[in-house]
C-alpha positions in Angstrom: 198.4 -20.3 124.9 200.3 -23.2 123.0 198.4 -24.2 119.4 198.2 -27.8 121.0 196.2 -26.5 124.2 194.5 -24.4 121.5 193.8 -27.5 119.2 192.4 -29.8 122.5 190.0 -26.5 123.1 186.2 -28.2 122.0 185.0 -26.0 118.6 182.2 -24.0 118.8 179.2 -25.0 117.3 176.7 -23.0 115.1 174.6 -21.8 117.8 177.6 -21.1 120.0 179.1 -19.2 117.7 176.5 -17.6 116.4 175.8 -16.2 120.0 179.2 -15.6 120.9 179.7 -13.0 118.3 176.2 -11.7 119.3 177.5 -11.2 122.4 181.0 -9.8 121.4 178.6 -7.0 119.7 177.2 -6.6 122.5 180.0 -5.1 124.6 179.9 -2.4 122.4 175.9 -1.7 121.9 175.9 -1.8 125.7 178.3 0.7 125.9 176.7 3.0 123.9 172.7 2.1 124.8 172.6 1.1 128.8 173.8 4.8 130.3 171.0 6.4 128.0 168.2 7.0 130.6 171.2 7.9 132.9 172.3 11.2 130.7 170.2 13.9 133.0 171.5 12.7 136.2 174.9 12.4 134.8 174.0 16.0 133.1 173.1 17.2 136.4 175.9 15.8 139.2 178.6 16.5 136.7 177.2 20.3 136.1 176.2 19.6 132.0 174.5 23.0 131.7 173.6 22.8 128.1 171.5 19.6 127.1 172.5 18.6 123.7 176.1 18.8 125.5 175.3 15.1 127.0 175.6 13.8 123.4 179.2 13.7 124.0 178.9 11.1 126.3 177.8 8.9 123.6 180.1 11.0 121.0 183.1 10.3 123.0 182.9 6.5 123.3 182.4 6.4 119.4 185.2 8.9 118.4 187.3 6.0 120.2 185.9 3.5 118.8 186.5 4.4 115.5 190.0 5.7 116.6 190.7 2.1 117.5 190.0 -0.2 114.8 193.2 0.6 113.1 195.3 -1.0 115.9 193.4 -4.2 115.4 193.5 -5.4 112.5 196.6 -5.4 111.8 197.7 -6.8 115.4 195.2 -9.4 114.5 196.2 -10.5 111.1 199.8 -10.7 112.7 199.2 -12.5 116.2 195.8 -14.2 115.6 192.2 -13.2 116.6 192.2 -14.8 120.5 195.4 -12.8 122.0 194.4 -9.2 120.6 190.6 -10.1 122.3 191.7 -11.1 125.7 193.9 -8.1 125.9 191.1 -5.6 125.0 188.0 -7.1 127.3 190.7 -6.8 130.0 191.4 -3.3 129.5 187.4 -2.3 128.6 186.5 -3.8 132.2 189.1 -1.0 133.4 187.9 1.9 131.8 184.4 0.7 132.6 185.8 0.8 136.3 187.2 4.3 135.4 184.2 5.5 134.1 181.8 5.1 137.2 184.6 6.6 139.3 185.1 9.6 137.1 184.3 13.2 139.3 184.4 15.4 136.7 182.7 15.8 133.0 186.4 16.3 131.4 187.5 12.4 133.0 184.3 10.9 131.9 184.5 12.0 128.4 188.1 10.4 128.8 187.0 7.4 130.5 184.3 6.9 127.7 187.0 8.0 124.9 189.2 4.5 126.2 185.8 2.3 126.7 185.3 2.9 122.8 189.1 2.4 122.1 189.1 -1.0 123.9 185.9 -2.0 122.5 186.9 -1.3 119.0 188.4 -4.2 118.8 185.2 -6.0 119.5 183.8 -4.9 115.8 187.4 -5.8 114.1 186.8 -9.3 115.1 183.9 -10.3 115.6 184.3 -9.0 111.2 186.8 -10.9 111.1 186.4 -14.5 112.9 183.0 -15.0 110.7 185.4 -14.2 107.5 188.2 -16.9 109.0 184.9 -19.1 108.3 182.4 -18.2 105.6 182.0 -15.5 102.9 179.8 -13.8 100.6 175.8 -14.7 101.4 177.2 -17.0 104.1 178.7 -14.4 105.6 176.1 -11.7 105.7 173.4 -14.6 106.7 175.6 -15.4 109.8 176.0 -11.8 110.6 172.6 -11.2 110.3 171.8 -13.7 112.5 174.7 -12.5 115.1 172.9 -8.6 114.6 169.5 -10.5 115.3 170.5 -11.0 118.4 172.8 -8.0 118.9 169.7 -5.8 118.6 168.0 -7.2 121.5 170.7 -5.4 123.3 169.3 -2.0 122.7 165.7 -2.8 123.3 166.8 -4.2 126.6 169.9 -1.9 127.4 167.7 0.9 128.6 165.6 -0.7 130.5 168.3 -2.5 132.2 169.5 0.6 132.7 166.5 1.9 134.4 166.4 -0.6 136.8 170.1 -0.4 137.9 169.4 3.5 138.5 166.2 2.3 140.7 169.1 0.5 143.0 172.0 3.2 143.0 173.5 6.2 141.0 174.0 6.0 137.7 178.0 4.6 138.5 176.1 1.2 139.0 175.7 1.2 135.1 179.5 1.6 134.3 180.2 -1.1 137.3 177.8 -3.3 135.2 179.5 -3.0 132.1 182.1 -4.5 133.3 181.0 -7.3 134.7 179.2 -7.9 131.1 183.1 -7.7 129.8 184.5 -9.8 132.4 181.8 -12.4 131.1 182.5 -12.3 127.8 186.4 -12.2 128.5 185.6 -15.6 130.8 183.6 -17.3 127.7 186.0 -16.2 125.0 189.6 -17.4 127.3 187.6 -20.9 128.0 185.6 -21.5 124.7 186.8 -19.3 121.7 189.7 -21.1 119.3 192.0 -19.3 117.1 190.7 -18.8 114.0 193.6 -17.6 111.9 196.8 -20.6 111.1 199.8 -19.2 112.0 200.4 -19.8 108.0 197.9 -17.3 107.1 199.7 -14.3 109.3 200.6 -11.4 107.9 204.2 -10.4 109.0 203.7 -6.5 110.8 205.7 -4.4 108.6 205.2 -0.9 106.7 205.3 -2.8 103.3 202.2 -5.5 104.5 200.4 -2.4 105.8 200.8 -0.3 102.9 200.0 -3.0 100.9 197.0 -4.0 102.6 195.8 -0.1 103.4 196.6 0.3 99.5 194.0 -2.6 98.4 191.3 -1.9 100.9 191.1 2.3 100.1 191.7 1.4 96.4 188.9 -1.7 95.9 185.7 0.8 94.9 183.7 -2.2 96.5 185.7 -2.3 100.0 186.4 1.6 100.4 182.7 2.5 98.8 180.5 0.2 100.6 181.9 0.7 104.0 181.8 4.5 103.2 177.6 3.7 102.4 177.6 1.5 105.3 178.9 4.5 107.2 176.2 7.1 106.3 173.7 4.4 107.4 175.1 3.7 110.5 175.1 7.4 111.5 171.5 7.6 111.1 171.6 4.9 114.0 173.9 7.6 116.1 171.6 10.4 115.8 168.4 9.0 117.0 171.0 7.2 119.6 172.1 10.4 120.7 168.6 12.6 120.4 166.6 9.7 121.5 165.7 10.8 124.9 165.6 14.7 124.1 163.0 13.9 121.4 160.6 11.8 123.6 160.9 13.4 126.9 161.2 17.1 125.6 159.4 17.4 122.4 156.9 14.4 123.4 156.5 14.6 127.4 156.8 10.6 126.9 159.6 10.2 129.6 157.9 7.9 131.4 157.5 5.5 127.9 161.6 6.3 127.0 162.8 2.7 127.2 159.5 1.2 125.7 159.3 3.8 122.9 163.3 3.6 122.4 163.0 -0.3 122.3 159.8 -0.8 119.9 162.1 1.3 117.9 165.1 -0.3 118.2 163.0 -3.5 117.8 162.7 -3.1 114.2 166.1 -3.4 113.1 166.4 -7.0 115.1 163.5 -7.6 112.8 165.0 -6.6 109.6 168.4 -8.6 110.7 165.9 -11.8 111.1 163.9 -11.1 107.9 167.5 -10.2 106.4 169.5 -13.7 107.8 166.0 -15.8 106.1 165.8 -13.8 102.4 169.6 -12.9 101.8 171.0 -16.3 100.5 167.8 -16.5 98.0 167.7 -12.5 97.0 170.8 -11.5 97.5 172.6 -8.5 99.2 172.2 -6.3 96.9 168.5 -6.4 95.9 167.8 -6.1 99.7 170.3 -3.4 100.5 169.6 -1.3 97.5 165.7 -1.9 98.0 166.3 -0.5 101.8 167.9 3.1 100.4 165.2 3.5 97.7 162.5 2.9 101.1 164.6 5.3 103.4 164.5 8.1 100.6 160.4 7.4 100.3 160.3 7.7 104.2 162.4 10.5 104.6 159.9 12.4 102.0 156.7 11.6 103.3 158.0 12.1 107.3 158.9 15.4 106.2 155.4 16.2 104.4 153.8 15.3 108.0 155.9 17.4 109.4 155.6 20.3 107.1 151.8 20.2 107.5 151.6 20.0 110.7 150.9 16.7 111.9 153.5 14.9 113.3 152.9 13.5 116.6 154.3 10.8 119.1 152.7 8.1 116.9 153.9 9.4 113.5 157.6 9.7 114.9 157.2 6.3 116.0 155.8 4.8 113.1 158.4 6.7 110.5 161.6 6.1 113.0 160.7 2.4 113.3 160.3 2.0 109.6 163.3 3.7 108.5 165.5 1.7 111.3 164.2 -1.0 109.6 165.5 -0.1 106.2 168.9 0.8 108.0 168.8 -2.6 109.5 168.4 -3.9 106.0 171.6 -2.4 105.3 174.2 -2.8 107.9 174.9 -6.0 107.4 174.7 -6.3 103.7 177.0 -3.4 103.4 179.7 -4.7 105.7 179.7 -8.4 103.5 179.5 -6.6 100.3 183.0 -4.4 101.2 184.9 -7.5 103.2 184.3 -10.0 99.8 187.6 -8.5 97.9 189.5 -8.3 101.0 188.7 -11.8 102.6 192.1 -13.0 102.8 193.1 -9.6 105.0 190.2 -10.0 106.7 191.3 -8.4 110.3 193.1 -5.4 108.4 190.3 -4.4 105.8 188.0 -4.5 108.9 189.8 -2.4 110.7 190.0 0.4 107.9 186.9 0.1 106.9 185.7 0.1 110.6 187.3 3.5 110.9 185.6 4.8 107.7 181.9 3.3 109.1 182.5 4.9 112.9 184.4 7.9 111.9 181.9 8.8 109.3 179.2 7.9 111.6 180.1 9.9 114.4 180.4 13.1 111.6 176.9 12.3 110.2 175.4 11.1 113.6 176.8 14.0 115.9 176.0 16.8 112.7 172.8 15.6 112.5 171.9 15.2 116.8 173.5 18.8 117.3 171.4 20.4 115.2 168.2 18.9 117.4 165.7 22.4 118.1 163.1 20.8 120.0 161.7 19.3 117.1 161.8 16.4 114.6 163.1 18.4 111.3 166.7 18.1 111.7 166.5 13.8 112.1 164.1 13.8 109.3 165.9 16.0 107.2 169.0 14.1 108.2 167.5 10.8 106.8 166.8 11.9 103.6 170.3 13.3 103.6 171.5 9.9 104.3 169.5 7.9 102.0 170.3 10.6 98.8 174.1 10.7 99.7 173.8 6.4 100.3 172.2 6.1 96.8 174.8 8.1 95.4 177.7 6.0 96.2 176.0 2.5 95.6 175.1 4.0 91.9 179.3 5.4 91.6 180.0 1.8 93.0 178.1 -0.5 90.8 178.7 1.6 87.4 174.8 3.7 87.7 173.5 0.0 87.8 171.2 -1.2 90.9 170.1 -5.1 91.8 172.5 -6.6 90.0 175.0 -9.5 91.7 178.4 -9.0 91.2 181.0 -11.5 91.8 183.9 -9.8 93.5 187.5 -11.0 93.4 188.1 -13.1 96.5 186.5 -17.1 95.9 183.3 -18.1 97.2 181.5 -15.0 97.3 178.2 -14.2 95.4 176.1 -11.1 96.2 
């Protein structure tokens, strides 16, 4: 489309915006969360014989997703934000289509492989249209507020997901992601302006991506935060992916999965809303930091319950909800800290350091969901991994110091 059609296009305003990269996140999050109470029957029509084998449904769509988000960026950074987003929602409502048409195991896990590659490009820039506009605390405030809402998502994806399998077989969820897509590609064509002058393109050669990959992996801020930021976020994969094993199996709470799954997933819109309201006044890095210190002190005491015998379906709850919450505490903090050096290559940075955050996620999330026995020791133990390995990389980042604000290279941006 022409800038001067572009130009007559009304702005967004705050709210708008705000919801519209809610919702962007949201093509993703449903991708992952709405099929979850639909992994048995899918397990059992497609002939899944071994139960922690349904993981790679959920595995799959993430190995593409972090797969993708090196295309985007740099297409972004070189054609604008708008064209690369059109393109991608077009071709997620396909393999959405191709997903609930799939007959065997092999074309699902293909189907789900090409859902996370087009929606990978939902992460890149949704990242990268709230850089075009703010920075530093402004930036991780209005992602905190976008992940407010984005986290609704998973305490009403199963559900949703319940009720479509109430009216049809568990293809009605993948027919229903794409209409979600087809919504959002309908709201973005009609509303969403480009966000990136064509004077502030980055020309797509092997020079600008060397350059670009070179400041990104070298900044200790950019490549070490969205390493941290990827440990955390494969905390959120492993209970993702072990979720209904854990309450159905261990707990006999099958009937309570999306309630249970939701409370949980709950806490993390609460820490994004808490987050959003304490992050321009505290700072990202007292919160952030604060978080891993609480997941660590979690992690320990889950394990003592465990180890003497008392865990139960309200322990697990109580322990999962809190540490989501320092998770939540994280995510967002993390992904602001790494972008402030690399502001002004905003849609490549994201895309590298998307890869590192999914890739890394997937390893951490799918090490720690394939070692589920029945029990809660391997997520537990899996947490305190996370938080100790977390800890470790903030304290390489930040010179052994903690809760101190740094003031990174690229203008505006105070932590």
């Amino acid at each position: 489309m022409s800038a001067m059609s572009d130009h007559r296009r009304p702005a967004m305003g705050t709210g708008e915006f705000i919801a519209f990269i809610a919702a962007l996140m949201a093509v993703n999050a449903l991708g992952v969360d709405l099929m979850l109470p639909a992994l048995a029957d899918i397990g059992h029509q497609l002939a899944i014989t071994t139960a922690n084998h349904r993981q790679w449904i959920i595995t799959a769509y993430m190995l593409g997703f972090g797969a993708g988000q090196l295309l985007y960026g740099p297409l972004a950074d070189r054609y604008g934000r708008r064209p690369i987003l059109l393109a991608t929602l077009v071709g997620f409502v396909g393999a959405s289509i191709f997903a609930a048409s799939s007959q065997t195991f092999a074309a699902l896990l293909g189907a789900r492989m090409l859902q996370g590659l087009m929606s990978a490009s939902t992460r890149v820039l949704a990242v990268a249209i709230v850089r075009d506009r703010f920075s530093g605390r402004q930036m991780a405030r209005t992602l905190s507020l976008a992940q407010m809402i984005f986290f609704l998502v998973p305490i009403m994806a199963p559900s949703l997901g319940q009720v479509l399998l109430a009216f049809g077989p568990w293809r009605f969820i993948f027919y229903a992601l794409a209409g979600f897509a087809a919504f959002v590609l309908a709201w973005s064509a009609l509303r969403l302006r480009e966000s990136l002058p064509v004077e502030r393109r980055s020309p797509l050669s092997l020079a600008a991506l060397g350059s670009a990959y070179r400041l990104t992996l070298t900044n200790r801020f950019s490549a070490g935060y969205a390493l941290a930021a990827s440990m955390t976020f494969g905390g959120v994969i492993a209970f993702v992916s072990s979720a209904q094993q854990i309450f159905v199996d261990e707990f006999h709470a099958g009937e309570r999965f999306t309630i249970l799954f939701a409370l949980c997933a709950f806490s993390m819109g609460c820490a994004s809303f808490a987050n959003s309201r304490l992050v321009e006044r505290l700072g990202t890095r007292l919160i952030s930091q604060s978080a891993v210190l609480g997941l660590i002190a979690l992690s320990i005491l889950h394990l003592g319950v465990i180890g003497l015998g008392r865990e139960s379906l309200v322990t697990y709850m109580l322990f999962q909800a809190l540490s989501m919450t320092c998770i939540g505490l994280c995510g967002s903090n993390f992904g602001a800290m790494a972008m402030e050096p690399v502001g002004h290559i905003a849609g490549t940075a994201s895309s590298i350091q998307g890869f590192i955050t999914s890739v890394g996620a997937v390893i951490v999330g799918s090490a720690i969901g394939q070692a589920y026995n029945g029990t809660t020791w391997p997520l537990a133990i899996g947490y305190l991994a996370i938080g100790i390995g977390v800890l470790a990389v903030v304290l390489v980042i930040e010179g052994g110091r903690l809760f101190q604000a740094r003031h990174a290279a690229d203008p505006g941006a105070r932590s």
